[in-house]
C-alpha positions as CSV (number, residue, x, y, z in Angstrom):
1,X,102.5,63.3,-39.5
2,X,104.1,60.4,-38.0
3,X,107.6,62.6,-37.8
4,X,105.4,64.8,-35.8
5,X,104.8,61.8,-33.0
6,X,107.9,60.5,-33.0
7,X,109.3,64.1,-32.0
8,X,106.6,64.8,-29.6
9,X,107.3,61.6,-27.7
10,X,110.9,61.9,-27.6
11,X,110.7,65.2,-26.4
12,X,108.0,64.2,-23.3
13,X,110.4,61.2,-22.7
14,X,113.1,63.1,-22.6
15,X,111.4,65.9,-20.3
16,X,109.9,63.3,-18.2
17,X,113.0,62.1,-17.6
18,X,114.9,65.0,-16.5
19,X,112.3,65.8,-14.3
20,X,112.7,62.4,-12.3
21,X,116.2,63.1,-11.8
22,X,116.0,66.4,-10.5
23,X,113.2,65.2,-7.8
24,X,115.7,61.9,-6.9
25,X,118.9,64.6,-6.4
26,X,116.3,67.0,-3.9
27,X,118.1,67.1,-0.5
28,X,115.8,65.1,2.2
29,X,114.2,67.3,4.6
30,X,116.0,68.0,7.6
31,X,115.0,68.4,11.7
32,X,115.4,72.1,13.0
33,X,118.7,72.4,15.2
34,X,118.8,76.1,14.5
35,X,117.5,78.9,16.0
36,X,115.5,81.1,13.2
37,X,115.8,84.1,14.4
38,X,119.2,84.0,15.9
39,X,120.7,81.3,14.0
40,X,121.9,79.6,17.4
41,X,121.0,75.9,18.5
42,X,117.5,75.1,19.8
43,X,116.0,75.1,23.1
44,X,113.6,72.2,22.6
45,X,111.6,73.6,25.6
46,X,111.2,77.0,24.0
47,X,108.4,76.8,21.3
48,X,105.8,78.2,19.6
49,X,102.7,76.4,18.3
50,X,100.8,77.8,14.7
51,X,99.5,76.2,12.0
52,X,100.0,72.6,13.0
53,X,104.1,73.2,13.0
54,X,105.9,73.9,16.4
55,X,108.9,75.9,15.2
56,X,111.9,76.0,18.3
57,X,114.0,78.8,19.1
58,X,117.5,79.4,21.1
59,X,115.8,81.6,23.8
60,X,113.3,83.5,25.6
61,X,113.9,86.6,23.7
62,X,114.4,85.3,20.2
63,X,110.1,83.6,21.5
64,X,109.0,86.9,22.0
65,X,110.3,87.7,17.8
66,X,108.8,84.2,16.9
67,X,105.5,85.5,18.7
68,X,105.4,88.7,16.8
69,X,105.6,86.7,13.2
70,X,105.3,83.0,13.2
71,X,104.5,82.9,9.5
72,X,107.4,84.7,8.8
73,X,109.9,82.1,10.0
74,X,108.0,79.4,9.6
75,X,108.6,80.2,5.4
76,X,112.1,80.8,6.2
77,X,113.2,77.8,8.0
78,X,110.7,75.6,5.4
79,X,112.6,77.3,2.5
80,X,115.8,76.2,3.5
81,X,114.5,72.6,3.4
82,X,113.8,72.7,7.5
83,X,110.6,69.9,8.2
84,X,109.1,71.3,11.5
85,X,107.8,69.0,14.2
86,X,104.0,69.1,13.8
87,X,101.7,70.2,17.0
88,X,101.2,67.7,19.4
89,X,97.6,66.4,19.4
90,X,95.9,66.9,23.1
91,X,96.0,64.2,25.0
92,X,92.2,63.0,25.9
93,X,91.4,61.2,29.4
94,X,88.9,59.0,29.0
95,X,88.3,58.4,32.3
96,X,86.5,61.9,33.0
């Protein structure tokens, strides 16, 4: 019986510490500079705005393919480690 603990706690230690490693070796998250559809550098004043995440593109055609399927890139630039901008909250005037 106490064989039995000893193995079951070196095993969780041993799996508990392999799994800290493996998150402290993740590469950060990097900024977009790359176009997703296109693959060429951004145009920071061509967006689109969905779900929270503004996702850039290179140019006015590859925004029209953006249009068509945010979700679409949006999974493929997060999947290669890409952290979008998230959507500008609307600036309120208080004065009105």
């Amino acid at each position: 019986m106490k064989i039995s603990i000893i193995v079951v706690s070196l095993v969780s230690a041993l799996l508990f510490t392999g799994q800290a490693k493996a998150t402290d070796t993740a590469a950060p998250a990097q900024k977009q500079t790359v176009c997703p559809v296109m693959s060429g550098p951004i145009n920071t004043n061509l967006f689109v705005d969905y779900a929270g995440k503004r996702v850039y593109v290179c140019c006015k055609g590859c925004l029209t393919d953006l249009k068509r399927d945010p979700a679409k890139y949006i999974r493929q630039l997060e999947g290669q480690g890409v952290k979008l901008d998230a959507t500008p909250k609307p600036v309120v005037d208080a004065k009105k």
